[in-house]
Wavefront OBJ file of the C-alpha trace (Angstrom):
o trace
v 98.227 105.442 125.728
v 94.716 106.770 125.289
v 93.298 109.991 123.734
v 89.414 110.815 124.095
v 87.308 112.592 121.864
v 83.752 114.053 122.626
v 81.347 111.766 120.751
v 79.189 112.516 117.652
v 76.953 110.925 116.275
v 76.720 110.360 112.242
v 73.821 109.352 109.629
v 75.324 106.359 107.417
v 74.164 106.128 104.296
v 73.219 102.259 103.166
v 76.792 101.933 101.428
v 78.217 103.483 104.514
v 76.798 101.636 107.091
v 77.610 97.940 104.928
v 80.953 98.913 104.610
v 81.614 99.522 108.221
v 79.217 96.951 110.106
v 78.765 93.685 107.371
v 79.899 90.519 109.019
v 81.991 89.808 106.222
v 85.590 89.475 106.558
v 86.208 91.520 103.539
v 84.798 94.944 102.830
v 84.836 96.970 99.464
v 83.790 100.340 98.900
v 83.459 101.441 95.257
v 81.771 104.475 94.699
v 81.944 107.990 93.022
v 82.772 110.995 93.821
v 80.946 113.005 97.080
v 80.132 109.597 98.235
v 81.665 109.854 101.649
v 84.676 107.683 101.334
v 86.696 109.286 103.020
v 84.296 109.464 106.158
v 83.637 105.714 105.633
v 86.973 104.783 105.758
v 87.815 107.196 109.076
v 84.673 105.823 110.716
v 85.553 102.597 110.077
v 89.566 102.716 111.415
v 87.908 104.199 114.298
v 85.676 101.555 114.852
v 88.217 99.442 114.845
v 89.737 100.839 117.301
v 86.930 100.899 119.989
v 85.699 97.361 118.709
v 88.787 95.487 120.486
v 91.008 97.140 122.613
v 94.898 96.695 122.237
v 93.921 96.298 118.958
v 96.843 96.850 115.918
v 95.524 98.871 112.577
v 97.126 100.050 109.002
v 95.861 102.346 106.873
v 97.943 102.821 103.519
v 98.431 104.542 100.501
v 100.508 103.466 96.855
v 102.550 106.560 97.541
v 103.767 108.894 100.392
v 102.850 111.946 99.036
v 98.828 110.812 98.536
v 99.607 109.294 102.042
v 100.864 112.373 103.247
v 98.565 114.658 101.943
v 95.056 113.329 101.426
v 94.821 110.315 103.701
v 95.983 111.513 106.665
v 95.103 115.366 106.136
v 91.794 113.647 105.760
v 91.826 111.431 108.476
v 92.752 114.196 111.192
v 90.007 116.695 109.617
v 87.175 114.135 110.304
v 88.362 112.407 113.283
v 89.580 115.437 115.561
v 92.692 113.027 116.101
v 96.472 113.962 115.665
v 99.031 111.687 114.408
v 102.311 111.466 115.788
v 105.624 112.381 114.549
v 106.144 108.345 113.287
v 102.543 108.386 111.947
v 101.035 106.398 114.675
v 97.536 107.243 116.721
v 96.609 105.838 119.933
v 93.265 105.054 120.368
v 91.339 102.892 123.287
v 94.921 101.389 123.625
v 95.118 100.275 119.565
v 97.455 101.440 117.473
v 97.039 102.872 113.992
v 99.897 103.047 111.500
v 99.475 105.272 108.657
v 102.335 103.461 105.824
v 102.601 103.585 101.953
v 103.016 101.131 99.844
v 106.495 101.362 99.322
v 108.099 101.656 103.165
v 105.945 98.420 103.974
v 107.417 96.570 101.159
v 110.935 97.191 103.295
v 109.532 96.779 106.786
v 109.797 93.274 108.438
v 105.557 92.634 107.740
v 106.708 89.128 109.428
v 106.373 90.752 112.469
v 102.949 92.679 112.145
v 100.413 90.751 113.465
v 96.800 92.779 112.387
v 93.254 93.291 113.394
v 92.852 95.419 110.349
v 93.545 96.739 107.706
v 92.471 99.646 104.886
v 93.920 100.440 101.517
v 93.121 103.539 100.443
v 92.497 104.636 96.637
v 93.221 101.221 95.908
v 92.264 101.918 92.070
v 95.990 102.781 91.540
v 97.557 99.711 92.729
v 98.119 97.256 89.625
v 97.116 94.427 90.842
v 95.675 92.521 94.233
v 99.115 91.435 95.320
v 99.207 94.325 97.963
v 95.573 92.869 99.062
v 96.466 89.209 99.456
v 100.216 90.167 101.382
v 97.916 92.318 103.665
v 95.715 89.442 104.403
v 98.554 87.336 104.988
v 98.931 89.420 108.244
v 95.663 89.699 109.909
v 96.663 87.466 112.658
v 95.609 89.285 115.707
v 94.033 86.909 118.765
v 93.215 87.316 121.979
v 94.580 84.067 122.649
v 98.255 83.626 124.149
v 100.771 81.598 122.913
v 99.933 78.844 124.884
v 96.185 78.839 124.676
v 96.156 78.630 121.066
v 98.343 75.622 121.219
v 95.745 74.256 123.698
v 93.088 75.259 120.712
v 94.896 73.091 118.395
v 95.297 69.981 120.252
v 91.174 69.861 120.588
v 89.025 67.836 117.690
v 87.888 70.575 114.968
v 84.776 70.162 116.390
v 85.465 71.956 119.654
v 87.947 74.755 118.243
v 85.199 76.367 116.265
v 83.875 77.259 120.251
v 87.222 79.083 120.959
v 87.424 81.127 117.062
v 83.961 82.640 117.636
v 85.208 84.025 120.464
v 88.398 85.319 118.930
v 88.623 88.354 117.547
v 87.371 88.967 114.142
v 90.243 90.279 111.875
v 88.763 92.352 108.763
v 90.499 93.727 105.257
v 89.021 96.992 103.974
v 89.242 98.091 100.474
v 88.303 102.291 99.095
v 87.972 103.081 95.989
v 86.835 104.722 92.421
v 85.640 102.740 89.711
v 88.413 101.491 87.324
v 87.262 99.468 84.757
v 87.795 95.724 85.025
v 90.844 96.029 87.739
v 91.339 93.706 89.831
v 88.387 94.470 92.342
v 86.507 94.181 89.692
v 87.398 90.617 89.615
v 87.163 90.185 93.067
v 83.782 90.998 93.100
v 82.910 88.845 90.429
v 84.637 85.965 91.094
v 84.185 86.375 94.919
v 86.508 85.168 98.277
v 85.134 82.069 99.611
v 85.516 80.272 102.596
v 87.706 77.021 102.917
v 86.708 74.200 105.552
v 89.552 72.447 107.669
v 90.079 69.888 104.697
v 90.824 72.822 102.537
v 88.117 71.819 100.307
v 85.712 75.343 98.820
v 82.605 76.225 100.513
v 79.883 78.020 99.157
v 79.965 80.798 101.803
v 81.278 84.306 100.553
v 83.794 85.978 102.770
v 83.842 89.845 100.854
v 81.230 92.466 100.388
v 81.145 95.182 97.775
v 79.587 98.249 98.706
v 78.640 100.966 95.801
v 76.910 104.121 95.165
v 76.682 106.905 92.620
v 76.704 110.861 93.082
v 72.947 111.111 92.420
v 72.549 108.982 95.439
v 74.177 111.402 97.995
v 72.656 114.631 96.058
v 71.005 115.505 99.341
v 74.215 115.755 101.210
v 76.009 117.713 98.487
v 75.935 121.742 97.634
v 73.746 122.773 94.166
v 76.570 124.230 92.854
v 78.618 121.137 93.404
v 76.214 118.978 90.229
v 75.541 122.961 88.570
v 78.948 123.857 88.277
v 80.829 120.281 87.980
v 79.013 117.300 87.114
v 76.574 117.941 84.774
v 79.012 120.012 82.718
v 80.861 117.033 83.036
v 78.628 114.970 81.356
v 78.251 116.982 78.416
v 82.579 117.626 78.127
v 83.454 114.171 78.989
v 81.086 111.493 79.003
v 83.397 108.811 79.462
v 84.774 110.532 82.966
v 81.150 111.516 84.061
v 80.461 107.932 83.373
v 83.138 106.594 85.770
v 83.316 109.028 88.810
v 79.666 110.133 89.165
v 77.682 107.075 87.670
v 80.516 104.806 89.583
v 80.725 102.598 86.144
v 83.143 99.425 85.809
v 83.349 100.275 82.264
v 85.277 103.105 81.881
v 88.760 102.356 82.567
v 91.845 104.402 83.743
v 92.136 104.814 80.042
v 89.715 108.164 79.962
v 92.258 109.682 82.483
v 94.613 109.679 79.846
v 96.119 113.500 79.060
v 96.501 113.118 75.124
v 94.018 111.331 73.338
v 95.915 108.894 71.141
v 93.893 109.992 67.450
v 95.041 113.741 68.308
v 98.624 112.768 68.819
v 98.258 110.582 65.372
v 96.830 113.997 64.050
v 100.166 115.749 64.701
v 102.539 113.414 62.954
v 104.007 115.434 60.865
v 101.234 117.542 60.500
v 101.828 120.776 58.278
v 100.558 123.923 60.583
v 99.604 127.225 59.049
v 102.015 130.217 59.017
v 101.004 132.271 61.897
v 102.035 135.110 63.379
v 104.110 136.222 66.040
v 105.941 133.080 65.701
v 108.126 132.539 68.200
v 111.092 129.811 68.622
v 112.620 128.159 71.479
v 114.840 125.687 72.933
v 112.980 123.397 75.541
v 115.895 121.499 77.740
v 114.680 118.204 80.183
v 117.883 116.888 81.469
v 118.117 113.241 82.227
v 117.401 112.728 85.655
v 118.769 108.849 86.467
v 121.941 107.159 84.723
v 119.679 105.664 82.313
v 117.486 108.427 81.349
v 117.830 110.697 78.082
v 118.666 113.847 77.894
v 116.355 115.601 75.259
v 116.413 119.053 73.590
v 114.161 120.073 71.130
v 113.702 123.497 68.789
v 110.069 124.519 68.740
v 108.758 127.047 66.454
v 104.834 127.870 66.576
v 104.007 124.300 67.902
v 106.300 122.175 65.555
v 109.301 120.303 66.410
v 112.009 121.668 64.225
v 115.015 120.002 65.584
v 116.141 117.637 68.335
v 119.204 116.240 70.339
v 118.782 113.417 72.556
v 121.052 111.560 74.073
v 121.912 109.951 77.362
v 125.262 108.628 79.706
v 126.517 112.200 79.491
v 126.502 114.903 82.255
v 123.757 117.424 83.082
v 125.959 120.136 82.672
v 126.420 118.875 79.187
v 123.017 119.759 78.268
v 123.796 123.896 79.274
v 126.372 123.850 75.880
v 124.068 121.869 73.524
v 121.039 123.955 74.273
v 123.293 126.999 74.192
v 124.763 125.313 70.919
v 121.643 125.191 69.451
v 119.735 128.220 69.885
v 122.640 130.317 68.200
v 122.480 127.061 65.010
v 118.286 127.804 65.309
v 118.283 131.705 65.833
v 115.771 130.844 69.189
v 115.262 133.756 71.640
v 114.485 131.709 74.751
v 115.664 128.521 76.688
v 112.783 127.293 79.221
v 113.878 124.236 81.850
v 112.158 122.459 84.618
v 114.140 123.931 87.486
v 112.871 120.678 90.010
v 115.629 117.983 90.700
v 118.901 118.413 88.374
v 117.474 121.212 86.500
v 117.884 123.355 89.017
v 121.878 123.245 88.719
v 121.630 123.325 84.449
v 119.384 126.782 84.854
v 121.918 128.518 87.025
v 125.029 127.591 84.789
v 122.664 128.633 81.515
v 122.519 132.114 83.702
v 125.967 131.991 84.867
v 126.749 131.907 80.526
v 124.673 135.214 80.396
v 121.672 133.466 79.241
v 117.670 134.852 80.737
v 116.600 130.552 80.668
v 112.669 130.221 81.404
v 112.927 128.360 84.810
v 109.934 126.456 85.362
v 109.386 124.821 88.779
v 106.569 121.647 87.786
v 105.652 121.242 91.325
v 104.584 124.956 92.032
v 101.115 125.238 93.088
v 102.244 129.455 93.094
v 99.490 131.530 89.973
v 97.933 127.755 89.054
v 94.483 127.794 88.506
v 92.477 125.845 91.199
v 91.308 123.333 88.883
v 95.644 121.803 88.782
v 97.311 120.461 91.551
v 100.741 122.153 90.575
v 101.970 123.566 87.375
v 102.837 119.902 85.790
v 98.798 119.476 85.704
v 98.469 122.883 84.435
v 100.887 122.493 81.430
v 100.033 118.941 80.150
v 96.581 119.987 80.222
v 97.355 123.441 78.231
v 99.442 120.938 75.790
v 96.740 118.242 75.677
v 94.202 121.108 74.291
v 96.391 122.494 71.759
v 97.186 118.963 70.167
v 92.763 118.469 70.389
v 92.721 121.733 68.276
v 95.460 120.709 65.931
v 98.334 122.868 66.957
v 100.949 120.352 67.458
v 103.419 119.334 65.048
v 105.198 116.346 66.330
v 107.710 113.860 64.360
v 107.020 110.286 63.536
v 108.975 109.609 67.046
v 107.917 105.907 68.548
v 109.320 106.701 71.786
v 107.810 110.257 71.905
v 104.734 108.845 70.575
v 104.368 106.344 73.553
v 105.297 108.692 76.009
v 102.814 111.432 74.867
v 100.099 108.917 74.996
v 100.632 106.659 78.415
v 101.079 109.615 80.463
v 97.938 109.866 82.535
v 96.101 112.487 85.183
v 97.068 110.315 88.557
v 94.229 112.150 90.528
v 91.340 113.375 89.591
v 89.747 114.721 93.448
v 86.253 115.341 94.056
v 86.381 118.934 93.642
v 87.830 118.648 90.053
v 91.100 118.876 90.826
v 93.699 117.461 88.497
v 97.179 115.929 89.140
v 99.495 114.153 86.819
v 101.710 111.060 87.090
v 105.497 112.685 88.014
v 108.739 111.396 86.121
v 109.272 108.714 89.045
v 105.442 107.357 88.712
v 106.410 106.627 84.765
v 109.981 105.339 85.524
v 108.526 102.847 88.131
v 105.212 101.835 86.123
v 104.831 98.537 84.196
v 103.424 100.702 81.175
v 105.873 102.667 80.357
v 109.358 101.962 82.383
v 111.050 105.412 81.923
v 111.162 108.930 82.630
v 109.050 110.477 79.844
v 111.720 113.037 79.108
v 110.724 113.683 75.596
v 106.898 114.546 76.264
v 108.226 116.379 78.898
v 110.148 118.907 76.721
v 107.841 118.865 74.306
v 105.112 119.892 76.805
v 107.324 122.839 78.332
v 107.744 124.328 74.923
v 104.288 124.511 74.004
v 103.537 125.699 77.845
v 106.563 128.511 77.454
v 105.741 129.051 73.983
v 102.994 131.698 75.995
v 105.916 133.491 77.261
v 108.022 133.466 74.310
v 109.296 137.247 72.744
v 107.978 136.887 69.045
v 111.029 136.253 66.442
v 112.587 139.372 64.666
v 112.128 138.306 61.113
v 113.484 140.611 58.471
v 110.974 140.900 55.897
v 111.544 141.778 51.974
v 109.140 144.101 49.639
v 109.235 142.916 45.999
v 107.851 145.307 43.774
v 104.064 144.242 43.644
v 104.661 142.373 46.800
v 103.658 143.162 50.566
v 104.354 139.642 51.674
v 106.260 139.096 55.104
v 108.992 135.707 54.636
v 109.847 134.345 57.905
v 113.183 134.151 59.180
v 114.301 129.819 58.038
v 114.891 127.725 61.178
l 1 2 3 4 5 6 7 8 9 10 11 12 13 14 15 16 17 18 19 20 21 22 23 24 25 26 27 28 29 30 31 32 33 34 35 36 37 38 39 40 41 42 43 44 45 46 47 48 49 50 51 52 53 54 55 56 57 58 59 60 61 62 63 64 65 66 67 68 69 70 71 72 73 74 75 76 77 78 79 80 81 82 83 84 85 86 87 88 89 90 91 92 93 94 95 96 97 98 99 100 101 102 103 104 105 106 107 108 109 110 111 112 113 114 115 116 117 118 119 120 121 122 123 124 125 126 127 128 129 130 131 132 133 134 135 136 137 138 139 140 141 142 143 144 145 146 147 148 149 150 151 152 153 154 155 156 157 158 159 160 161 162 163 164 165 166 167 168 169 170 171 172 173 174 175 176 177 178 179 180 181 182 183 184 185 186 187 188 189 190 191 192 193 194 195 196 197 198 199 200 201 202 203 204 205 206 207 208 209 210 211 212 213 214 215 216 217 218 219 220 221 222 223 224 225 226 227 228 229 230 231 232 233 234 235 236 237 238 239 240 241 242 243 244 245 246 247 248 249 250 251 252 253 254 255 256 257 258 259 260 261 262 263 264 265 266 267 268 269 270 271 272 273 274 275 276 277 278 279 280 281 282 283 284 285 286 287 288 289 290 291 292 293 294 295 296 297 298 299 300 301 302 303 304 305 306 307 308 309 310 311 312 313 314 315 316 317 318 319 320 321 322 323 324 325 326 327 328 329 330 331 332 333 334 335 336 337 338 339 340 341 342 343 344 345 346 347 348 349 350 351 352 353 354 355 356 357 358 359 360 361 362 363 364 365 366 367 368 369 370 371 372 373 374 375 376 377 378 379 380 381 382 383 384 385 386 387 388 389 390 391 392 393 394 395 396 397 398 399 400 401 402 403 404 405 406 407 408 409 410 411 412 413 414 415 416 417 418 419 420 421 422 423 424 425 426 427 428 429 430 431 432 433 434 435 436 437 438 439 440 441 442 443 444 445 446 447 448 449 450 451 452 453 454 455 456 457 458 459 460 461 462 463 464 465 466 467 468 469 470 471
C-alpha cells in the first residue's frame, strides 16, 4: 500500500538539515521555540520512509492526548498525509505507527523489528529508559533469515562487507531544553561504538543538533518576538532563558505554577478586611480508592475550615459540603463537574442547592493564552498567591501539592497547559491526585463568581464601623 504526494521542496536550516542527514546512528534535536521541530521531525519520518522501502517506523509521544493532538495533528498539517483509523501511514510500502508511551509499554515490542524511530517532546519523559528499550528494537535488515546466519558463520573480517550494505537503523530524539535531563547527559557523556570484543571505541555514535529563536528570526512573524518573546524576557527571565535562548540551565523547575517563597508567604498569613467578602465551600471529590476527599471553607482568599478524608463514597461528599455551608453561613458550593464530580453536582442540585459546576477541561470563554480552564484557574490562583492574597494553613501535604504542580506544556504560541490529576497520581514527584490544591484553586477561581456575604452590621453611638458576619 502506497500513497503519493506532489513533491516540495524545503530550505533546511543547519540544525535541520544535521538532524535529518548526519551519518550518525543517533540524532538529537534540542532547540527553542519557532525552531522548526516539528517540520524536522515530519521531514525526517518521511525520509525514512523513501530511504528504504518496506521499511517499519514509530513515532511516539509520553501521553495519548499530546499524541493525539499535537503530534499527529502536526504531522498530517505538514506532510499532506492521513493516518488511518489504527494510526498507521503507508508510505513507499513502510509503515509508520504513531504510539504513546503507555500502549507500547503493553504491546509485545518483542515482535517490532525497526528501521526507526522518533520520540517526540522527549523533555517529559523522566529518564532515558524509553530511549535505550527503543534502541533495543532497531533490528530491521534486508537480510533473510538465512543469509544472516550465512553472515555469521564468516570471519569478522568479511561480515563488516555484508553490514555496510545493510540497512542503517537510526534513533531520533525532539526536544526543548530541560535542564540537566537525561539528554543532557547523553550529550555529554556521549554513545560510543563497541568493536566485536565488546571493548569501547573512540568513535561517537549520537549527534546533538541545537538552535535558538534568534537564529530562525527570519522565518518567524515581527509580532511573534514584539508581542511574545521579548516581553518574555523582561516577565520571566528564567523561561525566556530556556525556550528562546535553548539553555540547559533552566530546568523544568521555572514551569512550576506557584513559586515556592509565595506559597511560604501565605502560611498563615493574616489578609486585610476587604470588602465584598464572599464565602464558599470548594468540594474535589476523591477520584481513585486511595485518593482524599477534600472540602474546604474559603472566605476572601483564606482557608477557614476543612474536611478531608478518604475510603468513603462520592456521594458522601454532597452532605458534608451541604453540612458545612449551613455550620459556615457560605452562599455558594463550586465543584469540578469532570470525572465523579459530575454525579456529586447533580445530587447537590437534586438537594435544591445552585453548586458552581466547573468543567476543568473546557476550552469554552478561556482566554487563548490556556489550553482549557484548569490552565486558566491555576494561573489566576498562582497570581493572587504572587500578590499576597492567599491565606493557606501550615498543611505539609497541601504545601507539596501547591508547589510540584507544574504547566505540562508551554507551546510555541504561548499557550499554557497544566499537569491533570492522573499526570500527578502517576509521577515519581508527587504520587497522588493533588486534591487539596485542587480545591483550594477552585475557590479562589469561583471566589470571582461568588454573591458577596449579607453581613448585618451594628451602629454604636460614635461608631460607623461595619463587623463582618464570624465564620
Amino acid at each position: 500500500m502506497e500513497t503519493t504526494q506532489e513533491r516540495v521542496e524545503y530550505n533546511l536550516k543547519p540544525w535541520q538539515d544535521g538532524f535529518m542527514f548526519d551519518p550518525a546512528k543517533y540524532h538529537f534535536l534540542k532547540s527553542a521555540w519557532g525552531t522548526g521541530k516539528t517540520h524536522s521531525l515530519v521531514l525526517g519520518v518521511l525520509n525514512e520512509c523513501d530511504r528504504i522501502p518496506g521499511n517499519e517506523v514509530l513515532v511516539c509521544q509520553k501521553e495519548f492526548t499530546d499524541l493525539r493532538d499535537t503530534t499527529i495533528k502536526d504531522f498530517e498539517r505538514v506532510s499532506g498525509e492521513e493516518l488511518d483509523g489504527s494510526r498507521n501511514l503507508w508510505r513507499n510500502d513502510s509503515l509508520v505507527m504513531f504510539r504513546h508511551l503507555e500502549e507500547l509499554s503493553q504491546q509485545n515490542l518483542q515482535n517490532m523489528n525497526l528501521g526507526a524511530f522518533f520520540i517526540d517532546q522527549a523533555e517529559f519523559l523522566d529518564n532515558q529508559e524509553v530511549f535505550d528499550m527503543l534502541c533495543g528494537r532497531l533490528r530491521r535488515t534486508r537480510y533473510s533469515t538465512k543469509e544472516l546466519a550465512y553472515i555469521k558463520s564468516l570471519p569478522i573480517a568479511e561480515r563488516q562487507e555484508y553490514y555496510e550494505k545493510d540497512y542503517s537503523c537510526k534513533g531520533y530524539v525532539v526536544s526543548n531544553a530541560n535542564g540537566h535531563n537525561w539528554i543532557y547527559k547523553i550529550k555529554t557523556s556521549g554513545i560510543y561504538a563497541y568493536d566485536n570484543d565488546g571493548k569501547k571505541t573512540d568513535k561517537r555514535i549520537d549527534a546533538h543538533w541545537e538552535a535558538t529563536t534568534f537564529d530562525n528570526k527570519d522565518n518567524l512573524r515581527d509580532d511573534f518576538f514584539t508581542n511574545i518573546i521579548y516581553p518574555l524576557k523582561d516577565r520571566n527571565p528564567a523561561r525566556y532563558n530556556r525556550f528562546v535562548l535553548n539553555s540547559d540551565e533552566e530546568a523544568d523547575t521555572v514551569d512550576t505554577i506557584i513559586k515556592y517563597e509565595w506559597i511560604q508567604k501565605a502560611i498563615n498569613k493574616v489578609l486585610p478586611l476587604t470588602y465584598p467578602r464572599t464565602r464558599l465551600i470548594s468540594v474535589d471529590p476523591g477520584r481513585y480508592g486511595d485518593d482524599e476527599h477534600v472540602i474546604y471553607c474559603i472566605e476572601n482568599g483564606k482557608i477557614k475550615e476543612s474536611e478531608i478524608y478518604d475510603n468513603k463514597s462520592s456521594m458522601e461528599d454532597c452532605g458534608r459540603a451541604v453540612r458545612m455551608k449551613e455550620k459556615t453561613g457560605a452562599n455558594l458550593i463550586d465543584i469540578d463537574v469532570c470525572g465523579l464530580g459530575g454525579p456529586v453536582a447533580d445530587r447537590l442540585i437534586e438537594l435544591g442547592e445552585r453548586p458552581l459546576q466547573l468543567n476543568s477541561a473546557t476550552t469554552e470563554k478561556v482566554e487563548k493564552k490556556y489550553k482549557n480552564l484548569r490552565a486558566a484557574m491555576w494561573s489566576y490562583s498562582a497570581r493572587r498567591f504572587e500578590n499576597g492574597t492567599v491565606s493557606i494553613p501550615a498543611d505539609d501535604k497541601l504545601i507539596e501539592e501547591l508547589k510540584e504542580v507544574r504547566y505540562k506544556t508551554i507551546e510555541s504560541n504561548g499557550r499554557m497547559q497544566v499537569e491533570s490529576k492522573e499526570d500527578l497520581r502517576k509521577s515519581n514527584r508527587l504520587g497522588r491526585s493533588p486534591g487539596r490544591a485542587d480545591a483550594l484553586i477552585m475557590g479562589l477561581w469561583s471566589e470571582q463568581f461568588a454573591e458577596p456575604l449579607r453581613i448585618e452590621s451594628s451602629r454604636k453611638l460614635g461608631q460607623s464601623s461595619y463587623v463582618p458576619e464570624p465564620c
